[in-house]
Backbone as a ProteinNet text record, in pm:
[ID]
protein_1_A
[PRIMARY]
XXXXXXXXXXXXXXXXXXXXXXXXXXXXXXXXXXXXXXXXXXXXXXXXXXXXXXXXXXXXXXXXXXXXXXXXXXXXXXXX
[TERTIARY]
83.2	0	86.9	173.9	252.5	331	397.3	443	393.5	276.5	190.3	164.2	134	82.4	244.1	411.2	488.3	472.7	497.1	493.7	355.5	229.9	185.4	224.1	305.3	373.5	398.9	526.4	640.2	583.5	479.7	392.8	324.5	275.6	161	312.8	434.8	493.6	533.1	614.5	646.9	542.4	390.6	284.7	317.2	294.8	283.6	414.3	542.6	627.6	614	566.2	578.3	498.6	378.1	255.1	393.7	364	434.4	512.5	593	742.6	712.8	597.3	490	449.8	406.1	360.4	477	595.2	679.4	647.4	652.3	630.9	749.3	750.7	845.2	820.8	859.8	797	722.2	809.7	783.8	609.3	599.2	510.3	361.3	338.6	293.4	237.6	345.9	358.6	253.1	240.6	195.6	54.5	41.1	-106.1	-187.5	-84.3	-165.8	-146.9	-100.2	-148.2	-39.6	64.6	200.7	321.2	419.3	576.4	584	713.5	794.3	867.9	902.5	941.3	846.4	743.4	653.7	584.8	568.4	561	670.5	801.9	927.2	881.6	851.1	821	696.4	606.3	498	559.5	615.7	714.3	786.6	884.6	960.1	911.5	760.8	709.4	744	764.3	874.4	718.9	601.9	512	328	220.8	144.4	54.8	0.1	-66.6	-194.9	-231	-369.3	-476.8	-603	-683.5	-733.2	-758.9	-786	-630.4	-535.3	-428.1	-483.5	-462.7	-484.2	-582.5	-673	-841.4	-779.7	-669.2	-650.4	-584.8	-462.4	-380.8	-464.6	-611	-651.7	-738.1	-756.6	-832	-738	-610.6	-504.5	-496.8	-496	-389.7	-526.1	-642	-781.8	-764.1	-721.7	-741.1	-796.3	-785.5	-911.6	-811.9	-869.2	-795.3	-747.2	-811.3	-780.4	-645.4	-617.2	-533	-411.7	-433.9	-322.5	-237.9	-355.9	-348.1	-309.5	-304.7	-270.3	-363	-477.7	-600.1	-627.3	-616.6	-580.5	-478	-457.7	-347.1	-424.3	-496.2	-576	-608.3	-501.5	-503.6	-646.5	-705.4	-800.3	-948.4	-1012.7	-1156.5	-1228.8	-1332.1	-1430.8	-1575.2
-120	0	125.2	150.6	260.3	243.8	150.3	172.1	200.6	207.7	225.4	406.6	417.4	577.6	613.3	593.7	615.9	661.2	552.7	599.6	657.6	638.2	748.2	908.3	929.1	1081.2	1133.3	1005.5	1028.1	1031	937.7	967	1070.1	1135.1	1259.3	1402.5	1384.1	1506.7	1503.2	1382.5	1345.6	1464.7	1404.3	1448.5	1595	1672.1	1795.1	1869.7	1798	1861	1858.4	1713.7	1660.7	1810.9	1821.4	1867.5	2013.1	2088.9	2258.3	2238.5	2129.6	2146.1	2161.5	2046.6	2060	2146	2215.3	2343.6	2479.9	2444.7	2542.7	2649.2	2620.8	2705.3	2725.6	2810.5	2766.4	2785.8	2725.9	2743.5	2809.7	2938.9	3088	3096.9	3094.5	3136.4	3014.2	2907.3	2815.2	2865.5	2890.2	3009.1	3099.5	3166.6	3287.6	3236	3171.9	3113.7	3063.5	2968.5	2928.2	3051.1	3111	3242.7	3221.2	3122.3	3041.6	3106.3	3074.7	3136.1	3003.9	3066.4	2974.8	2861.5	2883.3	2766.1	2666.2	2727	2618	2513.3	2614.5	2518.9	2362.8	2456.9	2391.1	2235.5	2228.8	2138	2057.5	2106.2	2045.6	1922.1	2027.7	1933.6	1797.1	1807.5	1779.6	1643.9	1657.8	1592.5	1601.2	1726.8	1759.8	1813.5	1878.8	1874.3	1861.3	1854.3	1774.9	1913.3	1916.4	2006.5	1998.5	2110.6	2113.6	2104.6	2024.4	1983.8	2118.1	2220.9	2395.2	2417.5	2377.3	2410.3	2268.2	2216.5	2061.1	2095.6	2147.1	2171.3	2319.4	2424.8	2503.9	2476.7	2371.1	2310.2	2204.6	2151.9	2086.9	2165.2	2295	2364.3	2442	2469.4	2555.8	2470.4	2313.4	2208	2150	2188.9	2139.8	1951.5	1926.6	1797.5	1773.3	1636.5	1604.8	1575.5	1585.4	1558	1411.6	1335.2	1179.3	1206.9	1261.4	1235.2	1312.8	1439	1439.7	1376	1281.5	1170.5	1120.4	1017.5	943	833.5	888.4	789.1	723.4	773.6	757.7	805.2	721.6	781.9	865.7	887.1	984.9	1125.4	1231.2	1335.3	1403.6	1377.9	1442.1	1442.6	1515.7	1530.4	1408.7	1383.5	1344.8	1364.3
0	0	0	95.4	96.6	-31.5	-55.9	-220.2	-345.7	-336.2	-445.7	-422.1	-347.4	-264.9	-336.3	-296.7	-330.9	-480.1	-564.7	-669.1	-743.8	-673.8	-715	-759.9	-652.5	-596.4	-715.4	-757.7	-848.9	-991.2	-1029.4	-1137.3	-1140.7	-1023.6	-1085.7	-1058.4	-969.3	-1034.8	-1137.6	-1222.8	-1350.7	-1448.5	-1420.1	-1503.1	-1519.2	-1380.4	-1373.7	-1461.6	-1434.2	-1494.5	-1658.8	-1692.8	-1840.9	-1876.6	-1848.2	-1909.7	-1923.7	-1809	-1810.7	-1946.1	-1919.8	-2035.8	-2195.3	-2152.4	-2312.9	-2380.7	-2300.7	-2307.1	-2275.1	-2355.5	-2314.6	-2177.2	-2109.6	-1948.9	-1846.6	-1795.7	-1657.2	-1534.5	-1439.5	-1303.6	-1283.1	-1270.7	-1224.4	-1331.7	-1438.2	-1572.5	-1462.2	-1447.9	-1409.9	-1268	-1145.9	-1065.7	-1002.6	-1143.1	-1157.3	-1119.6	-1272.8	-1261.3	-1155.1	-1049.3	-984.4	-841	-875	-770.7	-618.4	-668.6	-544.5	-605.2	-491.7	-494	-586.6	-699.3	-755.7	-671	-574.2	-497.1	-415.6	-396.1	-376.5	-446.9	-593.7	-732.8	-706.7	-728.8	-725	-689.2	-547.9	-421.3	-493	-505.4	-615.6	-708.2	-803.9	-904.1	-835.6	-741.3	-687.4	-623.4	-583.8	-466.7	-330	-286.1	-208.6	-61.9	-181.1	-108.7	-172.9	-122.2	-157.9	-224.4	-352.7	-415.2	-394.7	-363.6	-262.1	-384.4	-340.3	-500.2	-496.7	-494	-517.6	-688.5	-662.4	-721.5	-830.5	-801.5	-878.8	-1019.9	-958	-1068.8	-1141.2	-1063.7	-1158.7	-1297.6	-1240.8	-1314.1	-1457.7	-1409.1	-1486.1	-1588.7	-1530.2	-1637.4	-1726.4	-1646.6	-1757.8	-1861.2	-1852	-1925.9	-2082.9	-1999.3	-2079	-2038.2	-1934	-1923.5	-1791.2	-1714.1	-1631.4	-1488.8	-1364.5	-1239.1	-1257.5	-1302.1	-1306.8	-1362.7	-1527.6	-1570.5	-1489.1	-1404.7	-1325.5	-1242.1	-1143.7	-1032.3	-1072.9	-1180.4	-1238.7	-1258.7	-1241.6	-1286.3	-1394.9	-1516.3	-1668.6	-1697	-1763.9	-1915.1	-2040.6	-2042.5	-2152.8	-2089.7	-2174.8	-2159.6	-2190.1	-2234	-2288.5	-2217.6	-2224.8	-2140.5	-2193.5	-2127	-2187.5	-2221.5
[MASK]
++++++++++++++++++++++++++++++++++++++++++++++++++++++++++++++++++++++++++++++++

């Protein structure tokens, strides 16, 4: 159980970073948006700390994709 919760972590910061990079972005730009210090982003990314679902749903509406696919619920970027 705790290993799974583990790499959950590491899969949904993976995500968060994949998506920004995709989308040519940088921290700070990402940051902005969600209305946080660049270093707290940072920690986000990082898994360093836990992204509050308020930040989560902003992130899913900047990206046009769904909370699942952040979590790592699906692999399909796309709404439905």
């Amino acid at each position: 159980m705790y290993y799974s919760i583990i790499l959950l972590v590491i899969e949904m910061k993976l995500r968060i970073r994949d998506l920004r990079e995709d989308n040519d972005l940088t921290q700070k730009e990402i940051s902005k948006i969600l209305m946080c210090d660049q270093s707290l982003y940072s920690k986000y990314e990082r898994g360093e700390r836990e992204i509050p679902l308020n930040l989560l749903i902003k992130l899913a509406d900047y990206y046009k994709t769904s909370l699942d696919y952040l979590v790592c619920r699906t692999d399909n970027p796309n709404l439905l």
